[in-house]
RODO-2510 file (C-alpha; in nm, 4 decimals, decimal comma):
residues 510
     n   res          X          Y          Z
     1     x    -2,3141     0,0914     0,8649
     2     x    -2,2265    -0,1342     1,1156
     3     x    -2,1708    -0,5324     0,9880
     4     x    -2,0560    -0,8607     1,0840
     5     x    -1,9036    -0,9667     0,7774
     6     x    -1,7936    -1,3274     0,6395
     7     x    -1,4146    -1,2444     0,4417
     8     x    -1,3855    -1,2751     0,0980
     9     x    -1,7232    -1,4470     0,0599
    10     x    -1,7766    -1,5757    -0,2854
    11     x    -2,0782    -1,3775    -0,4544
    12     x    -2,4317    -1,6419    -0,4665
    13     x    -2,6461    -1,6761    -0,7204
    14     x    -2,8874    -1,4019    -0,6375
    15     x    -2,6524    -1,1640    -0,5947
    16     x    -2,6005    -0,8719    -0,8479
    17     x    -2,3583    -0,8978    -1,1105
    18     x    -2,3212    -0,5387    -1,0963
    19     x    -2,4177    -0,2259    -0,8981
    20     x    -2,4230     0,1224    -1,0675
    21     x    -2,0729     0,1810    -1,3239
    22     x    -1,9078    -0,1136    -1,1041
    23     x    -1,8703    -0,5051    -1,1712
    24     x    -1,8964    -0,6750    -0,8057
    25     x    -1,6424    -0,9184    -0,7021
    26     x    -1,7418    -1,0615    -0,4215
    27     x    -1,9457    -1,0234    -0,0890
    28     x    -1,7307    -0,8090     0,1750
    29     x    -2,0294    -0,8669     0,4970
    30     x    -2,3989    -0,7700     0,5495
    31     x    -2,5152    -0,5194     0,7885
    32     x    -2,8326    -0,3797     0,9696
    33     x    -2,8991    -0,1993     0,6732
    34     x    -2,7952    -0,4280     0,3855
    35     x    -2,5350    -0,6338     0,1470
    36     x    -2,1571    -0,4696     0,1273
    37     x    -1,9644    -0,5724    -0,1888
    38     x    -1,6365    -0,5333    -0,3002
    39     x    -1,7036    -0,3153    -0,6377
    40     x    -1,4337    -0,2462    -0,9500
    41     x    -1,5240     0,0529    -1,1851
    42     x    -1,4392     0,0388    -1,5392
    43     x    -1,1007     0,2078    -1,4742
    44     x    -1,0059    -0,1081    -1,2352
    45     x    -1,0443     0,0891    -0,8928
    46     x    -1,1651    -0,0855    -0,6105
    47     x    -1,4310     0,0496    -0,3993
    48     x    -1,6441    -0,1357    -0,1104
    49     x    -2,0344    -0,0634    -0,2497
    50     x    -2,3084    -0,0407     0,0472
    51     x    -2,6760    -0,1532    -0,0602
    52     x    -2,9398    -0,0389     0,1391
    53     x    -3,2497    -0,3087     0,2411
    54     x    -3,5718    -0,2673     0,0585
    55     x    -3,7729    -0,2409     0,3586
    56     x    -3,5836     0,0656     0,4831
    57     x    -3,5349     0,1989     0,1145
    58     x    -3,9327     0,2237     0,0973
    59     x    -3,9837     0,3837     0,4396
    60     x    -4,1232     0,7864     0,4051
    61     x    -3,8189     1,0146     0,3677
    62     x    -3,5506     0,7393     0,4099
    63     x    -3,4044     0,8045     0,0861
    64     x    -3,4301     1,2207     0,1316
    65     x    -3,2414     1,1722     0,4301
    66     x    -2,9906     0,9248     0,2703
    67     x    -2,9148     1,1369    -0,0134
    68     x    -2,8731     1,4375     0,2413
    69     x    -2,6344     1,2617     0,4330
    70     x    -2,4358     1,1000     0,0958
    71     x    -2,4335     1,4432    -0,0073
    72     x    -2,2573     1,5595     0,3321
    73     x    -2,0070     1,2766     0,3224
    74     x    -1,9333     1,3719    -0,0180
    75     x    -1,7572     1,6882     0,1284
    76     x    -1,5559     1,5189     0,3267
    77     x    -1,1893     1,5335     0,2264
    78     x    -0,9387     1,5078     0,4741
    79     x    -0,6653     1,2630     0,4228
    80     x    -0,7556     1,0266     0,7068
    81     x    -1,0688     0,9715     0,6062
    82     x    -1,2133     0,7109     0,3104
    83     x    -1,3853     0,8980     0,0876
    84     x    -1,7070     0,8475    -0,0955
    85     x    -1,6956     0,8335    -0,4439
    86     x    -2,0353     0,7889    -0,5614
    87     x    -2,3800     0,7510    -0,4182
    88     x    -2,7555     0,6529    -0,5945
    89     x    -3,0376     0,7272    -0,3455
    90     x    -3,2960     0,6860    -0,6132
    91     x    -3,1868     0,3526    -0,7708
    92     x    -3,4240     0,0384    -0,6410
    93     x    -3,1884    -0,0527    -0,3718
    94     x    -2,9787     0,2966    -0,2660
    95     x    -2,5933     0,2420    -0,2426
    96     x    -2,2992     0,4202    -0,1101
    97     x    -1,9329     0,3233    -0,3056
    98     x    -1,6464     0,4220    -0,0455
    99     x    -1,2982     0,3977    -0,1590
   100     x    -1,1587     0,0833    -0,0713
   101     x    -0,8349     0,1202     0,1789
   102     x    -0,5568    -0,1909     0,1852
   103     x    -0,5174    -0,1862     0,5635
   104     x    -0,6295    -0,4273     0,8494
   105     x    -0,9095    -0,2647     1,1370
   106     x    -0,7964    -0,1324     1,4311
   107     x    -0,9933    -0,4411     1,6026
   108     x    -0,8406    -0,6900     1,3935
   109     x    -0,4660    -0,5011     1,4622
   110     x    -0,4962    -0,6080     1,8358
   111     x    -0,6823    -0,9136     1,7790
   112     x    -0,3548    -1,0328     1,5978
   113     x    -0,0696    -0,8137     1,7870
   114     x    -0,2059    -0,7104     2,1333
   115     x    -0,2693    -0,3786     2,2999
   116     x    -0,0321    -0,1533     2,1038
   117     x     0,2570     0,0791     2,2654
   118     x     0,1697     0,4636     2,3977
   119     x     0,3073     0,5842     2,0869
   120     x     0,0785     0,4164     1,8653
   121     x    -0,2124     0,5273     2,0480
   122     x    -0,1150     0,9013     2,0479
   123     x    -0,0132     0,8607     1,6799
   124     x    -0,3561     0,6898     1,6470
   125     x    -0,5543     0,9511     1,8263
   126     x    -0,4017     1,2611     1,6031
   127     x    -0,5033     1,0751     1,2705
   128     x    -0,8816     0,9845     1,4444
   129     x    -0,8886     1,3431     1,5519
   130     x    -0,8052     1,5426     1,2079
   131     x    -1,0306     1,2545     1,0578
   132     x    -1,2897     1,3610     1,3186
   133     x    -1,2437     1,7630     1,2170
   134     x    -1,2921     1,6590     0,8710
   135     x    -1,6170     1,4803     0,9248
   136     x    -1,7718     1,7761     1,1425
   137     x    -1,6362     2,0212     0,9099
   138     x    -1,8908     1,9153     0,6414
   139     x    -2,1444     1,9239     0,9265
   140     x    -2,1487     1,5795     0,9644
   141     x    -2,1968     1,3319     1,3131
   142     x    -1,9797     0,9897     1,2755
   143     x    -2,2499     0,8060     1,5348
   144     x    -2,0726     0,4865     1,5153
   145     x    -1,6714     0,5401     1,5292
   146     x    -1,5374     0,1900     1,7090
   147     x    -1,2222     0,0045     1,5924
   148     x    -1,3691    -0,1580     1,2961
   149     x    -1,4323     0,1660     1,1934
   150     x    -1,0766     0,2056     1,1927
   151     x    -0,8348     0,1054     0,9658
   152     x    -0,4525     0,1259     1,0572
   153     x    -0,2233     0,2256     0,7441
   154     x     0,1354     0,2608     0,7693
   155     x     0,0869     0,6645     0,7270
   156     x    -0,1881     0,6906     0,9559
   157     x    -0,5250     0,5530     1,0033
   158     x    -0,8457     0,5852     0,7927
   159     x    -1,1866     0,6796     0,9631
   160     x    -1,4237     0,5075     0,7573
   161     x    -1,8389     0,4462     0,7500
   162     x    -1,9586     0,7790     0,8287
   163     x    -2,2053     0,9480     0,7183
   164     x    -2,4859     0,6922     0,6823
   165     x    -2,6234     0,6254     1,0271
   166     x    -2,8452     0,9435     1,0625
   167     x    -3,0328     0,7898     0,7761
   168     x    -3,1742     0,5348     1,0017
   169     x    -3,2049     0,6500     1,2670
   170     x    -3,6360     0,6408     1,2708
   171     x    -3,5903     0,3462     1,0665
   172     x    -3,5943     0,0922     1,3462
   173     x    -3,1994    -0,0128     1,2662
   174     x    -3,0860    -0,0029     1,6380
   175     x    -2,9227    -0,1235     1,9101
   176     x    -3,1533    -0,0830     2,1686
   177     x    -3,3809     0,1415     2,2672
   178     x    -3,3337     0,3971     1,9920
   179     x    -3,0145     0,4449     1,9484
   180     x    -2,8255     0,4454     1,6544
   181     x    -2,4113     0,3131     1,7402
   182     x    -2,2285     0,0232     1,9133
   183     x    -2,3098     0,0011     2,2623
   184     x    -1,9693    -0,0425     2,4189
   185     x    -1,7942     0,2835     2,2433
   186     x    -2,1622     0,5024     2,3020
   187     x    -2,1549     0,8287     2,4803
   188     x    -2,3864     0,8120     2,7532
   189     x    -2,6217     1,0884     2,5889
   190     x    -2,6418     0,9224     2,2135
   191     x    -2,7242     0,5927     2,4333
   192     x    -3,0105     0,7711     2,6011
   193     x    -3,1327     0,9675     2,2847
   194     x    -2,9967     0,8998     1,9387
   195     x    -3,0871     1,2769     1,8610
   196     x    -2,8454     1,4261     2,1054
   197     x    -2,5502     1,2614     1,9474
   198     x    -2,2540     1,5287     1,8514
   199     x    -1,8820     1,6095     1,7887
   200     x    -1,8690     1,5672     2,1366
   201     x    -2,0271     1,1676     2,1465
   202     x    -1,7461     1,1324     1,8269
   203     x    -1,4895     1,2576     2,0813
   204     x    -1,6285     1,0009     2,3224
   205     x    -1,5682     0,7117     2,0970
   206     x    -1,2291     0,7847     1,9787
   207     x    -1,1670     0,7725     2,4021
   208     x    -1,3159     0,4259     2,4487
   209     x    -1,1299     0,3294     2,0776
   210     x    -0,8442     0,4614     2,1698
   211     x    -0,8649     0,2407     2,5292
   212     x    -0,9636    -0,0518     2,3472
   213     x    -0,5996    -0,0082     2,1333
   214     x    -0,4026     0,0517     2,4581
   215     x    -0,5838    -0,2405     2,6733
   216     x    -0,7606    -0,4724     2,3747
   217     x    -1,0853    -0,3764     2,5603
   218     x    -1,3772    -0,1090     2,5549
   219     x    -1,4647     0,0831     2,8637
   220     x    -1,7891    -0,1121     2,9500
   221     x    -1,8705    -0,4637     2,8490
   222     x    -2,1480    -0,7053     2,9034
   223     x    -2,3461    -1,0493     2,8282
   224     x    -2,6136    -0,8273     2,6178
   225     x    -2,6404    -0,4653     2,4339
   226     x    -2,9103    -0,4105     2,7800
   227     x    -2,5936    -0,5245     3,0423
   228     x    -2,3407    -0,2838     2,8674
   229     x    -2,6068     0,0002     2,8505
   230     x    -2,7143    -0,0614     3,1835
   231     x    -2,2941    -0,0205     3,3112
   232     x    -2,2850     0,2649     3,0471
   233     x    -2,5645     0,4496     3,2550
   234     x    -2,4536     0,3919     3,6281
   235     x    -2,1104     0,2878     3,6322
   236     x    -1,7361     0,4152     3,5671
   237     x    -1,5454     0,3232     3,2566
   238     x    -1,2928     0,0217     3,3009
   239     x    -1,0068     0,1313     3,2929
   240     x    -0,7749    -0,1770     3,3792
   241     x    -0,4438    -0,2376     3,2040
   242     x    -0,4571     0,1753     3,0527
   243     x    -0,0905     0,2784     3,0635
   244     x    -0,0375     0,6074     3,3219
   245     x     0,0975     0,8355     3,0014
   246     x    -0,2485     0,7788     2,8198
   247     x    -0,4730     0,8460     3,1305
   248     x    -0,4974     1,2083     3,0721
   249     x    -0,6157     1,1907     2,7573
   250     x    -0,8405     0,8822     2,7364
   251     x    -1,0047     0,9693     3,0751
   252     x    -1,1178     1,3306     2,9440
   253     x    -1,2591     1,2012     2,6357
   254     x    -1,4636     0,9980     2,8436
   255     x    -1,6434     1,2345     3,0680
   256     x    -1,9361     1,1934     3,0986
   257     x    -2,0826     1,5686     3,0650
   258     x    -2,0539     1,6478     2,6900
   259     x    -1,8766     1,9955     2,7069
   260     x    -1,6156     1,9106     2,9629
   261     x    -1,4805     1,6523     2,6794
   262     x    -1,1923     1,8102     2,4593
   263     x    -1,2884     1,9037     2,1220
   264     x    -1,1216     1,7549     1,7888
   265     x    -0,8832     2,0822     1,7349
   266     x    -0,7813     2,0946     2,1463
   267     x    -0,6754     1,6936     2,1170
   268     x    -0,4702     1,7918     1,7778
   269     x    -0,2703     2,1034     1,9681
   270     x    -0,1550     1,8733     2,2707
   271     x    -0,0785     1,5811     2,1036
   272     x     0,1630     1,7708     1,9070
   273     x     0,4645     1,5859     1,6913
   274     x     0,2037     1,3480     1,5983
   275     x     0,0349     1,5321     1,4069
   276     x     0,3259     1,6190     1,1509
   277     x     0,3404     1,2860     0,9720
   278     x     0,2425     1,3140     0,6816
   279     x     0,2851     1,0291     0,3760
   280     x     0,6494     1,0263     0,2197
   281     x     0,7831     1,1658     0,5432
   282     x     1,0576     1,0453     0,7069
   283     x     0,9647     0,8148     0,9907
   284     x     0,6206     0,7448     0,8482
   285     x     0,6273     0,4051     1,0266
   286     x     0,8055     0,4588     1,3425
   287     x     0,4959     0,4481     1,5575
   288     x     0,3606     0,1085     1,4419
   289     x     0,5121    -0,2277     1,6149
   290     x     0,6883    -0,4726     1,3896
   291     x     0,4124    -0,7070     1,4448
   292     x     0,1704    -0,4920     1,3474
   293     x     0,3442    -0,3995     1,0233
   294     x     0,3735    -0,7647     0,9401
   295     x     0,0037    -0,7297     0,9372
   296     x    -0,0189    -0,4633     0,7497
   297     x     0,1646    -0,5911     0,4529
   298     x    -0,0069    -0,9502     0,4322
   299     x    -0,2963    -0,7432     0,3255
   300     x    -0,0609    -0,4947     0,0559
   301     x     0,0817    -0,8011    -0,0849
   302     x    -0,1242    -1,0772    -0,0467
   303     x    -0,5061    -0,9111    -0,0778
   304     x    -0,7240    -1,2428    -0,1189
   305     x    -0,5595    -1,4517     0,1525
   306     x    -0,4806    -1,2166     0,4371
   307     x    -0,7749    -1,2070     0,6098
   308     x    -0,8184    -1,5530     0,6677
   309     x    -0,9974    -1,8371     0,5278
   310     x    -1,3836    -1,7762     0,3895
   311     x    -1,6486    -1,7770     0,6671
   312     x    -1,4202    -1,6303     0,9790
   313     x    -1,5492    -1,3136     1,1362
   314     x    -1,3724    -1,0260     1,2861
   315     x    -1,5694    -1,0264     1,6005
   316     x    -1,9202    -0,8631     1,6683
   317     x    -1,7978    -0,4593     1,5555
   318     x    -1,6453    -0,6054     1,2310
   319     x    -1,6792    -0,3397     0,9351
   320     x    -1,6944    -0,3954     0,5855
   321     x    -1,4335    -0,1900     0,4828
   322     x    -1,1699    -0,3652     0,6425
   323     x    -1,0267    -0,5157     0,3144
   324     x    -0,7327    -0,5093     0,1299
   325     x    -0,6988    -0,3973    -0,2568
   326     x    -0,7178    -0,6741    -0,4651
   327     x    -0,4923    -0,6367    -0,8264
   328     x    -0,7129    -0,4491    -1,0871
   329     x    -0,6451    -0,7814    -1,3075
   330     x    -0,8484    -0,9915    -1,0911
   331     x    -1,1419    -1,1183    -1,2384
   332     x    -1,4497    -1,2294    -1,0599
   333     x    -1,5279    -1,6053    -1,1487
   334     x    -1,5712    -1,9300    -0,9464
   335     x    -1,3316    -2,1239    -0,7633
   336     x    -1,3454    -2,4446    -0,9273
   337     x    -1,3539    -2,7548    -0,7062
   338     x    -1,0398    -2,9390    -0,6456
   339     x    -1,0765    -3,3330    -0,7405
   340     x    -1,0350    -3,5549    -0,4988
   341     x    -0,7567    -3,8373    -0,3779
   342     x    -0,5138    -3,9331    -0,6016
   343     x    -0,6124    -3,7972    -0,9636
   344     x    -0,5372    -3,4341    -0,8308
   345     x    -0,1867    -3,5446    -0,6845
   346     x    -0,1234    -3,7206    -0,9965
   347     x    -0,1201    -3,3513    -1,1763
   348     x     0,1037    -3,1856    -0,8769
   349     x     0,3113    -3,4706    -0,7644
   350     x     0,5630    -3,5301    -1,0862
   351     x     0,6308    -3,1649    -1,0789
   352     x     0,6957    -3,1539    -0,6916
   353     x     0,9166    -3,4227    -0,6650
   354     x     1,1775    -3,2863    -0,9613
   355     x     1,2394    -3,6159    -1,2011
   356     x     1,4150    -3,4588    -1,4550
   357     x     1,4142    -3,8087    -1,6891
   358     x     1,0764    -3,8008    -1,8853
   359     x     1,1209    -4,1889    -1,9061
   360     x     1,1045    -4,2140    -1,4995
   361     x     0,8309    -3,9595    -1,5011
   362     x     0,5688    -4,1249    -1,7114
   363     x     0,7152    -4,4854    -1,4971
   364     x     0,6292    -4,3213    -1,1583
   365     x     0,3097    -4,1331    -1,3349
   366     x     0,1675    -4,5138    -1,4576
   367     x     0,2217    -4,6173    -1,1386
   368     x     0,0374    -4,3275    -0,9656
   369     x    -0,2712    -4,3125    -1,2258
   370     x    -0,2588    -4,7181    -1,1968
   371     x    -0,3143    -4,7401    -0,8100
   372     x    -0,5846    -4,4152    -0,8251
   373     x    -0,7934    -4,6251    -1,1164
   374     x    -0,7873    -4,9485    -0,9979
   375     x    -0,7121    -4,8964    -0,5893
   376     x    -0,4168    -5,0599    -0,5613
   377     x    -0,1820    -5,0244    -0,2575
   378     x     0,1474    -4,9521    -0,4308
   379     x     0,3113    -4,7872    -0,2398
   380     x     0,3461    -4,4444    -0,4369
   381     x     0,6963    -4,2479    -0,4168
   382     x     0,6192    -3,8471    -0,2485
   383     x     0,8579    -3,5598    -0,1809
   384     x     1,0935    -3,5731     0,0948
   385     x     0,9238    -3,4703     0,4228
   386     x     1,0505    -3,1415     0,5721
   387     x     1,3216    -3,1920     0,8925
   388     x     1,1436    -3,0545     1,1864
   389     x     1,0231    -3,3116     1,4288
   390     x     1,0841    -3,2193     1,7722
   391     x     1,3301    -3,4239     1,9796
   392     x     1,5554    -3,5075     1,6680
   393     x     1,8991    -3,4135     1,5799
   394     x     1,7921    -3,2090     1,2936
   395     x     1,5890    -2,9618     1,5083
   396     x     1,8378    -2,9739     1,8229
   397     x     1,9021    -2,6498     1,8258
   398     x     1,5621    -2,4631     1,6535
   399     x     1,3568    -2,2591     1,8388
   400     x     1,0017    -2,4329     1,7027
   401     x     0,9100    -2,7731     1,5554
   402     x     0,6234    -3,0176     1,4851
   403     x     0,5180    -3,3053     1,6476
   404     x     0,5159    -3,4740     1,3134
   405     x     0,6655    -3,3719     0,9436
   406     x     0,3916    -3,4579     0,7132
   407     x     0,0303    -3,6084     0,7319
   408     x    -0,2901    -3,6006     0,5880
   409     x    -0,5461    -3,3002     0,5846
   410     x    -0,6616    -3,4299     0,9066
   411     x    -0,3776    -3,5365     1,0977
   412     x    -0,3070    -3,3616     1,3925
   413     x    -0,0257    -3,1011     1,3531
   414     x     0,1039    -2,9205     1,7007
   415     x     0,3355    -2,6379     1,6557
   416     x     0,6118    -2,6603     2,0132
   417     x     0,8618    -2,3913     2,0569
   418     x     1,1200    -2,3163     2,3712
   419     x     1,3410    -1,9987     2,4695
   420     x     1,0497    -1,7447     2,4238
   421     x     0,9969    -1,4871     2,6936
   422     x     0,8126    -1,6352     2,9842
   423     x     0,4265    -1,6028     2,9654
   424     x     0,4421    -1,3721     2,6296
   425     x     0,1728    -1,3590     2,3373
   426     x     0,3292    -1,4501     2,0276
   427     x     0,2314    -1,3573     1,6843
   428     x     0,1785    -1,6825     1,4393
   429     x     0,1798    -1,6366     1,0521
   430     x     0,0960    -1,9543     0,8468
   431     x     0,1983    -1,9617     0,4684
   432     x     0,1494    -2,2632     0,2185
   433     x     0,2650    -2,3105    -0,1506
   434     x     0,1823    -2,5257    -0,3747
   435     x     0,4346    -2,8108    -0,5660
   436     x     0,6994    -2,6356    -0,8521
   437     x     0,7019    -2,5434    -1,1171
   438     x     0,3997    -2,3037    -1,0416
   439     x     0,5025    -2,2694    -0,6967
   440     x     0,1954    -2,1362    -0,6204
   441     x     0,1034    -1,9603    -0,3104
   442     x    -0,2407    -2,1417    -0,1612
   443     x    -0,2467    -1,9967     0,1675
   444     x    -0,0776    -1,6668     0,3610
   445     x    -0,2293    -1,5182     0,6764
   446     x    -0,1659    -1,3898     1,0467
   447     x    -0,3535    -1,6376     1,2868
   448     x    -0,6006    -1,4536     1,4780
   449     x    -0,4753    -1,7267     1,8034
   450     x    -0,2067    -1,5991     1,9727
   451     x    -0,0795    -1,8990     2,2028
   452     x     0,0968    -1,7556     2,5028
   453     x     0,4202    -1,9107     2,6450
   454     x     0,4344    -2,0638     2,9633
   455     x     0,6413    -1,9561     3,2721
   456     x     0,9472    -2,1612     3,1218
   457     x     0,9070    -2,0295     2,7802
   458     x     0,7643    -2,3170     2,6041
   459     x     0,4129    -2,3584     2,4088
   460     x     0,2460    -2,6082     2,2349
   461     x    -0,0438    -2,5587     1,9839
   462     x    -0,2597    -2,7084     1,7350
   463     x    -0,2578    -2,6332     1,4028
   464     x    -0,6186    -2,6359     1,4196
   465     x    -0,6717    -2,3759     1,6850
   466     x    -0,4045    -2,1458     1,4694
   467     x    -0,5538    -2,2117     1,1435
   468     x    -0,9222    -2,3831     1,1764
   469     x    -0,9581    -2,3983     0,7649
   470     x    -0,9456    -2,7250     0,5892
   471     x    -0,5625    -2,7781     0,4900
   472     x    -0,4775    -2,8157     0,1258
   473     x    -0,2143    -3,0615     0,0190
   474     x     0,1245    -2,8882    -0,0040
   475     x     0,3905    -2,7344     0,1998
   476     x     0,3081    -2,4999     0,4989
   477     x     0,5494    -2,2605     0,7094
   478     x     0,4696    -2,1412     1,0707
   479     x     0,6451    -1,8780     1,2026
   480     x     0,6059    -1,7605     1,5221
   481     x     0,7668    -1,4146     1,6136
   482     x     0,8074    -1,2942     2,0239
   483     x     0,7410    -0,9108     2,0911
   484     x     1,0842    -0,7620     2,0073
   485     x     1,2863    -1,1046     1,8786
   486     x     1,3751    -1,2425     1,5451
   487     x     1,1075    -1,4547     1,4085
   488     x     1,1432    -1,8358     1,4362
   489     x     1,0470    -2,1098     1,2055
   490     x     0,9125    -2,4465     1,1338
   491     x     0,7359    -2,6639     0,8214
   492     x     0,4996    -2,9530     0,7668
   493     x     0,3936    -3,1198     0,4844
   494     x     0,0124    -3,2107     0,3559
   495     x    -0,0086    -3,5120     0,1850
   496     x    -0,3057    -3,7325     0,0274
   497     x    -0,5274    -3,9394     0,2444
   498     x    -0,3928    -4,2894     0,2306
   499     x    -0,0043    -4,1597     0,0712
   500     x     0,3147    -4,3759     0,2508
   501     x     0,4752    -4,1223     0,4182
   502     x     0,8380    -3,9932     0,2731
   503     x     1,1816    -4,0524     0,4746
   504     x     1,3186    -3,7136     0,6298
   505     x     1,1248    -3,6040     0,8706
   506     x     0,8286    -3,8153     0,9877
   507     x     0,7672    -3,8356     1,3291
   508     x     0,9725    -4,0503     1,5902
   509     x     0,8730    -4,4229     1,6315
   510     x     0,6887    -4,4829     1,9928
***
């Protein structure tokens, strides 16, 4: 089912409560043929749940073919693939509950980290492939594999949404002209005729997905699904930036004739050693960058924050499955919303700044409450401002700064750093926590900008372009890590609209 998908997307108010044995949490995307949901049985495991339209749920046979193909996806078992758990073709709206993998998508991996090393990609391409003998073993066409079909574990990727496209495919839920997939990883034959897709068009998308993760682009792209079709049909693949040790094996996946590409079991046999990992073994994560396991864990350890704030979108091949677990304990409810000015930092500040004399506390809290009810301008006492302006003696010798310490929610923050690698992509990850005692963590997450350094080294970037959410009031870290180096780091404080800012670190006078 292909989707673009809004992350973590509160459930509305017509949305079900529940689908089948499972309580829904929240909206994972919606696709050509309906709503995904994140799902949580009874038992607390965590399953994405596919709905199917009306419209197409009503058309003659569509449900006969759906439970056909549930049925063969069913049988599908093979450790790099996410199973199916459970399937209803005959409720009102049909769904599909896959198991839910903690794991970014392949697309989303290079979005954040780049094109990844030759190593990855073979390591990549045996887990794709077994996945890919799995899925034909049980008789089965993927039709849509792409890199947010993907998802990149730390012992080995997951080959997810298969097994639901041949269901449509005389239900009008195209591309263009017919044809069931994603344009830019088609073979040229499923493009032509959705009926003469086979293992070998599956063997021609893991090519052009496997390209995309050594270059961060498919083999044909366009303005429109009609400009990429029309490149797909009389031109050669693009094969720009494709490191010489993967040309071999990309390049044959993408021939054009169907039996001249490789088969599933041939790839396996010559890519050899990596096909032995296995989970548990030793060296499980050797073949994955440190960036991209950085990644990886935000979305282990961190579930409702790492993908980003509410409403951003993985691009136009996003997938619904690529979610993290969230903690069987978490309980679907609304967020409440936060009050406004100075009565919510009257219930965060007392603890944030540390008085330890109760007498001084409920002084500085009279004082606080007095100027929020009557709109005083007291000046109102706030936590120290982190040291990290750029161009004073604090930050001499750091590596990144801010152009200013603290601010409101819409003051503009710039991130500068120095003594990178010349014109290098660097990998930003923005965390915020809330005042003590709670401590709590309001914000963690890999910024899908990656500013690139300039010939000396040096960048400069908004906050805004990094992270384009509304800030919350509270303390945020950047840290910005260069392909290979130590990570660096830096801090700025969000304070109230209107708040005197706090000695320490403000920025320099004109």
């Amino acid at each position: 089912m292909t989707d673009t998908r809004a992350e973590g997307a509160p459930l509305r108010k017509w949305d079900p409560e529940r689908i089948g044995p499972y309580v829904i949490l929240g909206r994972l995307g919606a696709g050509a043929m309906g709503q995904v949901y994140l799902g949580r049985s009874a038992a607390g495991r965590l399953v994405a749940v596919k709905t199917i339209k009306v419209d197409l749920a009503e058309e003659a046979g569509f449900r006969t073919r759906f439970a056909q193909e549930v049925a063969a996806a069913r049988r599908v078992s093979g450790f790099f693939t996410a199973a199916v758990v459970e399937a209803d073709p005959d409720a009102d709206l049909p769904w599909l509950a896959t198991a839910y993998v903690p794991a970014p998508s392949l697309a989303r991996l290079v979005k954040a980290c780049g094109p990844l090393p030759v190593t990855t990609v073979r390591w990549l391409a045996a887990g794709c492939a077994e996945a890919l003998e799995s899925i034909h073993g049980a008789g089965l066409v993927h039709r849509d594999l792409k890199p947010s079909n993907v998802l990149v574990a730390p012992d080995g990727p997951r080959v997810i949404d298969f097994g639901v496209a041949r269901a449509a495919e005389r239900m009008g839920v195209t591309t263009s002209r017919g044809a069931v997939g994603t344009p830019a990883y088609m073979a040229p034959e499923q493009a032509r005729d959705t009926h003469q897709a086979s293992a070998a068009s599956d063997v021609y998308a893991l090519g052009a997905t496997l390209l995309f993760a050594a270059t961060g682009h498919p083999p044909y792209q366009g303005d429109s699904v009609l400009d990429v079709l029309a490149r797909l049909a009389t031109e050669e693949p693009d094969l720009s930036g494709l490191p010489g040790e993967l040309t071999e094996l990309i390049t044959a996946c993408l021939r054009r004739v169907p039996r001249e590409r490789p088969t599933s079991s041939v790839m396996l046999a010559q890519l050899g050693q990596f096909t032995e990992t296995r989970p548990g073994a030793a060296g499980e994560h050797s073949y994955l960058p440190d960036a991209a396991m950085a990644l990886i864990a935000q979305y282990q350890q961190n579930p409702l924050l790492a993908s980003g704030q509410p409403g951003h979108e993985d691009g136009g091949d996003a997938t619904s499955a690529s979610y993290t677990e969230l903690p069987a304990s978490y309980q679907p409810k609304s967020r409440p919303r936060e009050s406004a000015g100075w009565r919510r930092w009257a219930r965060t500040h007392l603890a944030w700044v540390g008085w330890v004399s109760v007498g001084a506390a409920l002084v500085v809290g009279g004082v606080i409450l007095g100027a929020s009810l009557t709109g005083s301008s007291t000046p109102l006492p706030l936590p120290p401002a982190p040291l990290t302006v750029c161009g004073t003696q604090d930050v001499a010798s750091h590596k990144v700064c801010m152009n200013q310490s603290q601010g409101d929610p819409t003051a503009p923050f710039v991130v500068e750093g120095r003594g990178f690698p010349p014109r290098t992509p660097l990998l930003v990850m923005l965390s915020e926590i809330g005042p003590p005692p709670q401590n709590k963590r309001l914000l963690s997450v890999t910024s899908t900008f990656r500013p690139v350094t300039s010939a000396d080294g040096t960048f400069k970037v908004p906050v805004s372009e990094l992270y384009p959410g509304p800030l919350q009031q509270g303390l945020f870290t950047v840290q910005v890590t260069a392909p290979g180096a130590s990570p660096a780091q830096t801090a700025f404080m969000v304070i109230p609209p209107g708040a005197l800012p706090a000695e320490g670190g403000s920025a320099p006078g004109p």
